[in-house]
C-alpha positions as CSV (number, residue, x, y, z in Angstrom):
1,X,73.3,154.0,41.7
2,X,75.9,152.5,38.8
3,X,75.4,154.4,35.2
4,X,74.9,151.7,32.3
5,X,77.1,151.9,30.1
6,X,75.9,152.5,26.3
7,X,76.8,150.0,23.7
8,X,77.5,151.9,20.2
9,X,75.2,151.1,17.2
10,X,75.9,148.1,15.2
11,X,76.6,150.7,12.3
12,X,79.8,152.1,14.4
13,X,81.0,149.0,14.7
14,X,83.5,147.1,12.4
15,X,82.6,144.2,10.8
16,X,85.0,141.4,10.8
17,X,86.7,140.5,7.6
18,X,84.0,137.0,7.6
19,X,81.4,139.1,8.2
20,X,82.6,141.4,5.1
21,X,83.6,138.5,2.9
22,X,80.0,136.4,3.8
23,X,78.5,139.6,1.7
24,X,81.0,139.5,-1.4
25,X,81.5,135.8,-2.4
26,X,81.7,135.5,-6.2
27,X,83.3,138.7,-7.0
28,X,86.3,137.9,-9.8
29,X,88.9,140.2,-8.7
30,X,90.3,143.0,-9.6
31,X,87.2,145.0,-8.9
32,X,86.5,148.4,-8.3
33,X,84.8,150.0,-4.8
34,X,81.2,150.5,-6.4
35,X,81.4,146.5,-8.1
36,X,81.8,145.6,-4.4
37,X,79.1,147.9,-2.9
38,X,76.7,146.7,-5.7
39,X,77.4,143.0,-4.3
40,X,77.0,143.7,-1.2
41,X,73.7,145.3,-1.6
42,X,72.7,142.4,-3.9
43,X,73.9,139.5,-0.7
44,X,72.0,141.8,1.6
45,X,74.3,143.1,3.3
46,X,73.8,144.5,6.8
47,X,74.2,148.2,7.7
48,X,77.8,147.6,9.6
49,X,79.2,145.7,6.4
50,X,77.9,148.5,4.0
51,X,79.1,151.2,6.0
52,X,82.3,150.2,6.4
53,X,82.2,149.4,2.5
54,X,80.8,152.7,1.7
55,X,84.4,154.1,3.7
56,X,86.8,152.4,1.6
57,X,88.9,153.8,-1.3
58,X,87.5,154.2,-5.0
59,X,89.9,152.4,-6.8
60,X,90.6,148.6,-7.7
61,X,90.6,145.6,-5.4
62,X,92.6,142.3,-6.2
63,X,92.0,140.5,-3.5
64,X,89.2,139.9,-0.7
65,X,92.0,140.7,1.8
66,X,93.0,143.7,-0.2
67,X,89.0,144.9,0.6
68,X,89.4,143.6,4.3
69,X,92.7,145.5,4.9
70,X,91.1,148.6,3.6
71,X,88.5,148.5,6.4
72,X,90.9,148.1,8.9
73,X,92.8,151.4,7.4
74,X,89.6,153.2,7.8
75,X,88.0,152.5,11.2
C-alpha cells in the first residue's frame, strides 16, 4: 500500500513576490518592517504572506523588491 505524501501548511510555504505585493500596494517607500506588517494586516493579508513578513528584517525598505528579496533571504 503507497504512503501519501503530506503537503506542508500554507503557512510553511513562501509566498510569491505577487502574492506579497497584492497585500502592500500603496505603501510610499522607504518604509520600515512594522509600516509593512500594519499594511498587510489592513489588505488582509493571508497567514503565508504575514508570516513570511513577520521574518523579515526591522529596518527600512525602499523598494517593493527590496521587501520581496528579503523573503527570499529568509525562507
Amino acid at each position: 500500500m503507497a504512503q501519501q505524501q503530506s503537503r506542508k501548511p500554507a503557512q510553511d510555504e513562501t509566498p510569491t513576490p505577487v502574492q506579497v505585493q497584492k497585500f502592500l500596494g500603496g505603501l510610499d517607500y522607504p518604509v520600515g518592517k512594522q509600516q509593512i506588517l500594519d499594511k498587510a494586516r489592513q489588505q488582509c493579508a493571508d497567514e503565508a504572506v504575514r508570516a513570511a513578513l513577520a521574518q523579515i528584517a526591522d529596518h527600512d525598505y525602499d523598494s517593493p523588491v527590496a521587501v520581496t528579496r528579503e523573503i527570499g533571504k529568509t525562507h
